[in-house]
N, C-alpha and C positions, 0 to 999 in steps of 0.2 A: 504493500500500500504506500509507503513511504517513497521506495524510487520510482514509482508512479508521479508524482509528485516532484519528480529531481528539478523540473524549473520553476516553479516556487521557491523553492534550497538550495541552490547547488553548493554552499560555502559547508554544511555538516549533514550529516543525516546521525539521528539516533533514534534504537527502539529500546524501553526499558522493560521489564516483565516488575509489576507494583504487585499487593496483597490485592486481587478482587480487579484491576484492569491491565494493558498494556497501551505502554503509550508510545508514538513515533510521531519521530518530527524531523521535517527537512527543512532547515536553517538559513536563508539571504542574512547575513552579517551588515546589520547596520550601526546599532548602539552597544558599546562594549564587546568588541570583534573578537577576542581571546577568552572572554569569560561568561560567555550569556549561551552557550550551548544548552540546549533543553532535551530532558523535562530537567525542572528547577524543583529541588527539596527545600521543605523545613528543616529548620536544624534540628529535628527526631527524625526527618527524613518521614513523614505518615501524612504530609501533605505534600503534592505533586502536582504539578501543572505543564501541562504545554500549551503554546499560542502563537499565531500566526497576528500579526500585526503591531502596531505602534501606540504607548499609552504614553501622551504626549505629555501632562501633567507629573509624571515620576518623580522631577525633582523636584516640587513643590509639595509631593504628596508624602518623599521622605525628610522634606524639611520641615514640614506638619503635624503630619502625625506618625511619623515612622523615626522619630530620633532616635529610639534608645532600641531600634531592631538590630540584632549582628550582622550586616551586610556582608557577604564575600561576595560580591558580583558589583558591576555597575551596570547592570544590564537593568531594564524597562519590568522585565519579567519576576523576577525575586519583588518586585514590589508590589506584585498580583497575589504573592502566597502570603507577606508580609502583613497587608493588609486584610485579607481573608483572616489570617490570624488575630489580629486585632478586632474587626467589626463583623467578619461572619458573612454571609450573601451578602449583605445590604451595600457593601465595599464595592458595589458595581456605580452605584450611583455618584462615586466618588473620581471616575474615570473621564477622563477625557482622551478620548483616540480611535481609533478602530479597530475593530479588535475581533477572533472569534479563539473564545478559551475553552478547555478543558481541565479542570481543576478537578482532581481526584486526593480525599480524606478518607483514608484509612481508618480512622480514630471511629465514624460514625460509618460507616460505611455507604456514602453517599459519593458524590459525582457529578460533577456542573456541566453543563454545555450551556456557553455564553457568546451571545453575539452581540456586536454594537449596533449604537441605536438607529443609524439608518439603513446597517447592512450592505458595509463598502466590503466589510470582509467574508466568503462562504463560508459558510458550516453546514452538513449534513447529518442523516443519521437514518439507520435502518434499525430494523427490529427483526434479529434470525434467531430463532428459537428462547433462551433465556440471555443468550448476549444482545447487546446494544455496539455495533460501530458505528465512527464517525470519523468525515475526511473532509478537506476543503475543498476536494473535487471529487465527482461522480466517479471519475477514471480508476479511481481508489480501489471502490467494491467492485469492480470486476478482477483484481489482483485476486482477490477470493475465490471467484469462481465467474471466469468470464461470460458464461451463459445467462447468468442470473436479472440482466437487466431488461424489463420490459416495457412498451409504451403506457401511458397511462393517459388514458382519452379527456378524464377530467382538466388536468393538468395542460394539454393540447387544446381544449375548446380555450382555457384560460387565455393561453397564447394565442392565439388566432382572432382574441376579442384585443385583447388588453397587453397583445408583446411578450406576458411574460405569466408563467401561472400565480395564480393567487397564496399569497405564502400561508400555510405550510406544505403546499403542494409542490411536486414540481412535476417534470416531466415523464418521468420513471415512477414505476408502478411501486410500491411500499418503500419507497425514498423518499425522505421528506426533508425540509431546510430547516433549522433554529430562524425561526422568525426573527427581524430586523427588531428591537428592543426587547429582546424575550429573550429567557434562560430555562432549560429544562433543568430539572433535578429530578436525577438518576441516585433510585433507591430501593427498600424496600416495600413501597408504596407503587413501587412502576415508572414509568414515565409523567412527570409534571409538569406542566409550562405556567412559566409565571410572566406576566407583563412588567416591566420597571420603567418603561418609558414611550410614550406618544405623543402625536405634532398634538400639542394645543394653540387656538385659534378664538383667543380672549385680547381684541381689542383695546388699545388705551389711549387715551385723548391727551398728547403733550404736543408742546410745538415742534415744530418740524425742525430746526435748528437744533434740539434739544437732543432730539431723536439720533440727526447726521453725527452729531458729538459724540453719543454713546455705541450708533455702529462703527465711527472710528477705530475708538480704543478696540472693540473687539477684535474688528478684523488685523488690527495691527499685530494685537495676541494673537491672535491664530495663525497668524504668519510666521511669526517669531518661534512658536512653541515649535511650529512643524520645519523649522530648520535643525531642530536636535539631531543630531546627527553624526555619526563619525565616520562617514564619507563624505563626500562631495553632492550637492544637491543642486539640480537643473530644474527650468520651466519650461511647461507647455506654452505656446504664445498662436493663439487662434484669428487674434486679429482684432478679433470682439471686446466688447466691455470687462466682460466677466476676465479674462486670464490677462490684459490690460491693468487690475485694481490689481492683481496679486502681484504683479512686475512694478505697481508704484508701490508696496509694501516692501515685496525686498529689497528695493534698489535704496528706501529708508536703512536697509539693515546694511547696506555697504559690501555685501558681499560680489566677488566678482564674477556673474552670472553669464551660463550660457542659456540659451533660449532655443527651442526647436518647433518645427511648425512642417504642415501638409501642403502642399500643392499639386493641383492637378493642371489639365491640360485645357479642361471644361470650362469655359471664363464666366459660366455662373453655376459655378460651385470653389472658384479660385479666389481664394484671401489673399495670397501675397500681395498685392499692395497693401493691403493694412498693416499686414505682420510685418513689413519690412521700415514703413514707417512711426512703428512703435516701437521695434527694436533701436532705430537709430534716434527716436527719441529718447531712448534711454539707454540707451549705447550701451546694448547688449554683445553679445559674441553669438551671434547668431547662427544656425546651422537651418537649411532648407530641407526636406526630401519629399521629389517630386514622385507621386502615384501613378504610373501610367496603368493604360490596361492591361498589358500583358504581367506586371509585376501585382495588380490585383487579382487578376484571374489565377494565376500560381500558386498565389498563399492562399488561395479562397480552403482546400479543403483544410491545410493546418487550422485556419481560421476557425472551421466548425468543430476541429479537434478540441481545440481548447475552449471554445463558448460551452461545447454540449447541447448544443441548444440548433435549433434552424437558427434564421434569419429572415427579416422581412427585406433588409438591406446588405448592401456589401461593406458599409458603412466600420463596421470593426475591422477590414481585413487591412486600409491604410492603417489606424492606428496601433496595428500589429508592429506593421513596415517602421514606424514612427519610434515606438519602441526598443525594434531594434536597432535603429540610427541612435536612441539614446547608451543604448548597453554596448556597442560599439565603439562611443566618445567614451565611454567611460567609469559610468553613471548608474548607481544605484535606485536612485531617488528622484522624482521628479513631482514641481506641484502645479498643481493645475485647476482649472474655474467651476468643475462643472457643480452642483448643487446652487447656484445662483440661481436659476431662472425657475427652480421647483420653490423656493424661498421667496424668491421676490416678482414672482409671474413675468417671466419672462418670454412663455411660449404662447403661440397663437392659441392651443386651445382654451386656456384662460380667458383670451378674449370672447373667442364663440361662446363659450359659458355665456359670460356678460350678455352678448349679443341674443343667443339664445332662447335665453329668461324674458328680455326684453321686448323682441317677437312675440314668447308665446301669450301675453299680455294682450297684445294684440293680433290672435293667429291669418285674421285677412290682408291685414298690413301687404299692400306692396312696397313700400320704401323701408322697412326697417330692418327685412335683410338685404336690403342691399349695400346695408354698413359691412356687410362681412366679405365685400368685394374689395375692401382698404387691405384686407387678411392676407390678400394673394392676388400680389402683380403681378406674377407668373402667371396669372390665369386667360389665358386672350376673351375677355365676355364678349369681343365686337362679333366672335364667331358666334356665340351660340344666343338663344332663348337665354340670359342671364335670369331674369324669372326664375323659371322652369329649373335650372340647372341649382340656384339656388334652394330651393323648393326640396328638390331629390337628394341634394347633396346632406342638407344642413337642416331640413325640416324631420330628419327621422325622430320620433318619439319624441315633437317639440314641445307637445302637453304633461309628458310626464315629468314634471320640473321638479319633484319632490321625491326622485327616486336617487339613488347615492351615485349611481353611475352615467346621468344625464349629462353633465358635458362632455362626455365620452361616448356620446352614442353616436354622432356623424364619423369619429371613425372606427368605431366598432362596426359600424355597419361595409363600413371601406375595407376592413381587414378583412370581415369574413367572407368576401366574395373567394377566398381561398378555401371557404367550404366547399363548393361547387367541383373543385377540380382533386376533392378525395373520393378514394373507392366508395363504392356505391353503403357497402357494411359499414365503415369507419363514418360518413357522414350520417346514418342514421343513427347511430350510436351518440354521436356528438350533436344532433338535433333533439335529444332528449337533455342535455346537462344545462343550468339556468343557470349562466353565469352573474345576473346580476345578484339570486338569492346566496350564492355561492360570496360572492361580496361583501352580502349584509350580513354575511356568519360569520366571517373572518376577520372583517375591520371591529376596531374595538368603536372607531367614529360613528355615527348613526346618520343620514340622510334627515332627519329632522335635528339634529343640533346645529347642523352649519349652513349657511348660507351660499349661495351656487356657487359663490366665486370661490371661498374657502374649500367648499369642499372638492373643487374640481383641483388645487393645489393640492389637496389629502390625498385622495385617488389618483394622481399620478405620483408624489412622492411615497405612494408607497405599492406602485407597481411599475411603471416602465423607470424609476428612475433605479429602486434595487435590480431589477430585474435585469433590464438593459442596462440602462446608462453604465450603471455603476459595475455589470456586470460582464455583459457579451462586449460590451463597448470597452468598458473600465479594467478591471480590475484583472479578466482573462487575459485581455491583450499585453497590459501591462506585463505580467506575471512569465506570460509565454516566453520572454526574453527574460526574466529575474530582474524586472525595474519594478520599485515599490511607489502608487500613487500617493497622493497626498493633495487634502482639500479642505483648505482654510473655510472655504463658505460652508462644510458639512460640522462644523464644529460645534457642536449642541449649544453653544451660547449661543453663536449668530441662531440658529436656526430658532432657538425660543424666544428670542429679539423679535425673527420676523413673524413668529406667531401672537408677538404681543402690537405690530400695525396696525393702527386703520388701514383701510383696503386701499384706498386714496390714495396711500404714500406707496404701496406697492405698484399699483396701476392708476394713472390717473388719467382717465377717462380712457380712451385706447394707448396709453403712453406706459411701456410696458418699464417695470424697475424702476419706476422716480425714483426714488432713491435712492438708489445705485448712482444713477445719472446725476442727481445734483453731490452726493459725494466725492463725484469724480472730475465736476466742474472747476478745472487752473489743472487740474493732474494730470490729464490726457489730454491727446491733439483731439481736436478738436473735430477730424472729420470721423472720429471711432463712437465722440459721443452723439455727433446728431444723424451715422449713418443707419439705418434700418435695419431691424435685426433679420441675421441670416443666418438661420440650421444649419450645423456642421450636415453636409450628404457627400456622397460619392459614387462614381457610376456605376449604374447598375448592369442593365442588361449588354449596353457598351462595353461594358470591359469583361464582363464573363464570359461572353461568346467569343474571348481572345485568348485562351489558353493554349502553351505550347502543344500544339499535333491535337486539336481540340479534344483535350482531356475530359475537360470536365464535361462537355455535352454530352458525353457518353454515357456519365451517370443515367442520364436521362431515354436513355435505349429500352425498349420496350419491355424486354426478358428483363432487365433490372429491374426495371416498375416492377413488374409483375411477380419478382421473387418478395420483393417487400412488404408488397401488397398493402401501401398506405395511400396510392396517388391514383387517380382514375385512371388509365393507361390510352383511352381513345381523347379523353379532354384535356389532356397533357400534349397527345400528338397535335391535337389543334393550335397549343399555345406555343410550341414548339415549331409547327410551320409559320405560326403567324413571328415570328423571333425574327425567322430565317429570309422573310419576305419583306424585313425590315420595316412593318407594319404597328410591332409592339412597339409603340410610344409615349404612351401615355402615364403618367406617375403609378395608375392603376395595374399597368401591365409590368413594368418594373419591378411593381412589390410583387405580383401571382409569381413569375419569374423567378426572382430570387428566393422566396419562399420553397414553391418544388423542388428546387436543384438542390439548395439548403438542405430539406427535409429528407430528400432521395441520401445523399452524402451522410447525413446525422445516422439515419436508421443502417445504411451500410457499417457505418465505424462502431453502434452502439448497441444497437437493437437488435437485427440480426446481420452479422460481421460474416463477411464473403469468406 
């Protein structure tokens, strides 16, 4: 299970044999390089711990409350058992970083599984007979017994609505995740999950001036904290607002930064102009690497290697490439923006929310969605019935406004046209599971406590942002090369900051992040803060269909459908001619595309392995 895992670790691997578990862990050396190998004991040695990630608070929490502990380590981790010793579970609350633990006590014979509050780090766990394993990747339990893993249709409808399954589900059939702010305890009682932390969304009335002052100071900590480090630490630089604020943070801390960024060939999906005029604004040492398609299409199936997951995008397989441009230069470490725009509504579906609600007030209205055509320049309306096209797009289930997963339903309804093109079995199967009831079970939030806007921020930070972002996007990619992420905007201060906003100062009126934006007014040039926000994407059906000796369309050969038997095999060949006749163009055809080839590759390497 452990050299499963070698790129996560490559610097140690250890397994130990404990009274009652065993533990393994593969090691990236970042804080304390000589002495922080794991598992870490008590000094009786009857508490144990392994962990995968960064507790950025350490030296504050042994200047604290941990004086008079016998330290022999300087590592991050002994002040995970330190503290357990002192306070007991509740020591989780005390934490700042990300984190997914395994703390095993002998003394009681109990057993933590911990994961951090928004779920930057994996944890799993299955249930085989009276054992419990657990791994930070799926890839793990098949070192066990490589047959053992199957699809799990719930987990699949989840993703096809929502990107990503509903946590504690995932994609594999009795594999489950440690929920993002939740810790199971493993005992004689069985399996228990406890809650210790979720987004709250309690408004407070200060002046606005008041407010920019005290998100300063944070995010300036949180900068600061996640330079601890004893290597060298690099940024991401996207071009955008978000990884812009963190480049005027560090360049506060003086250190001598390099900066790395994506480019493509596509001129609207290409940032280097911005990235280049932020870096010389702040005279960084900049390094470019540019994604063509041939170098996407190639890494596409390691890609799915490490997500585990399809894809609705190719979107993870650059910042794979990106990755390893950084572990190349040298680089352990790198910090980057994302958790901004689930905090301070940065994405257009936020807006649709707004918009949304606002329409269904008045569902005859013609002019009131046709505010949702500001949404998306991209869109040419001179061609179509914009009406109509608005209507279909954006009108699905526009009355049900009081359900949790409403501003999610114009693209839930966009993703599942991916039901269509599964086997005839597997889409009946998946037309019986109710993804929104499946939501209202799972979210601790309720659809009557929050307001559409808040709660359409709830509902993606706590699905496409663990799921994707932070996952297929984030933390795999990272990993696949042994670079550790890091994200000042995920730092439970800020994020309980922006749960204590008015709504106002996150969006005001369609003006997405005011306050991000007025924070950043003298700090940035000037064309970063008043240019329009634009989604990191990357090509999709363009660059897959360009693999050396067309590899990967091969996945997609009939007799492989048909040994898998997840994909329809005559409405695949449809999508497949329509590819080849350079006909699929549309955003909608891109996502089916990339989705089947995804799926077809996933289930070869996972499900059932050629």
């Amino acid at each position: 299970m452990v050299t499963e895992l070698h790129h996560r670790g490559p610097d140690h691997q250890q397994v130990d044999v404990c009274k009652g578990a065993v533990l393994g862990h593969a090691r990236l050396s970042i804080i304390d390089l000589s002495g922080g190998n794991q598992p870490i004991y008590s000094p009786d040695g009857r508490v144990s711990v392994v962990f995968n990630g960064e507790i950025y608070n350490y030296i504050e929490l042994k200047r604290d409350l941990l004086a008079d502990y016998p330290f022999r380590t300087e590592s991050d981790t002994e002040v995970i058992v330190a503290l357990y010793l002192r306070l007991g579970i509740d020591f989780i609350q005390h934490l700042n970083g990300q984190f997914a633990i395994c703390l095993h006590d002998e003394r009681n014979g109990k057993s933590y599984l911990i994961r951090d509050r928004i779920g930057i780090a994996p944890l799993y766990y299955r249930r085989r007979g009276e054992d419990i394993e657990f791994a930070s990747e799926i890839k793990s339990f098949r070192a066990l017994d490589p047959t053992s893993l199957e699809l799990n249709p719930a987990g699949l409808a989840d993703f096809i609505h929502l990107w990503a399954p509903i946590t504690p589900e995932t994609l594999y059939r009795d594999i489950l995740e440690v929920s993002p702010g939740c810790y199971l305890e493993l005992g004689p009682q069985g399996v228990q999950q406890h809650r210790y932390w979720d987004f709250v969304y309690e408004p407070e009335e200060r002046p606005l001036p008041e407010l920019i002052e005290e998100l300063d100071a944070l995010m300036e900590d949180a900068v600061r904290i996640r330079l601890r480090s004893d290597v060298p630490v690099a940024a991401y630089l996207s071009g955008g607002l978000d990884s812009s604020i963190i480049l005027s943070y560090l360049m506060r801390s003086g250190i001598d930064l390099e900066t790395f960024s994506l480019t493509f060939a596509d001129e609207d999906l290409n940032e280097a102009p911005f990235q280049q005029e932020v870096a010389q604004w702040f005279g960084t040492r900049h390094n470019e690497l540019h994604a063509d398609y041939r170098s996407i299409a190639d890494a596409f199936v390691d890609t799915i290697w490490h997500a585990e997951s399809p894809l609705f995008r190719s979107s993870p397989t650059p910042m794979k490439l990106l990755s390893g441009r950084v572990h190349e230069s040298g680089y352990k470490v790198v910090l980057t923006g994302e958790g901004a725009d689930e905090n301070f509504a940065g994405y257009d579906i936020f807006k649709e929310a707004r918009i949304r609600a606002f329409w269904n007030r008045n569902p005859d209205s013609r002019w009131r969605p046709q505010l949702l055509r500001r949404l998306y320049p991209y869109l040419d309306f001179s061609r179509m019935n914009s009406s109509e096209y608005l209507k279909n797009a954006f009108g699905h289930n526009l009355q049900a406004v009081d359900t949790l997963l409403y501003s999610h339903a114009a693209r839930m309804k966009t993703t599942s046209a991916v039901l269509s093109f599964l086997h005839p079995d597997l889409r009946d199967e998946l037309a019986h599971i109710d993804v929104e009831s499946r939501a209202e079970q799972a979210f601790a939030a309720r659809a009557g406590e929050l307001d559409v806007f808040n709660r359409s921020l709830y509902v993606e930070a706590r699905t496409l942002m663990p799921g994707y972002i932070l996952s297929s996007q984030g933390d795999r990619m990272l990993m696949a090369n042994s670079v550790e992420g890091r994200y000042p905007f995920l730092d439970h201060r800020v994020m309980e900051f922006a749960g204590r906003l008015p709504n106002r100062y996150k969006m005001n009126g369609l003006n997405e992040k005011y306050i991000l934006k007025r924070l950043a007014e003298n700090r940035l040039p000037e064309s970063v803060l008043k240019r329009p926000k634009q989604p990191y994407r990357a090509p999709d059906i363009d660059a897959l269909t360009c693999s050396t000796d067309n590899a990967l369309m091969a996945y997609l050969d009939e007799d492989r459908i048909l040994r898998q038997g997840v994909l329809d095999a005559d409405k695949t060949r449809m999508m497949l001619k329509k590819v080849r006749n350079g006909r699929a163009r549309s955003v909608k055809d891109n996502m089916i595309f990339t989705t089947l080839l995804s799926t077809q590759i996933w289930m070869e390497q996972f499900i059932h392995p050629r």
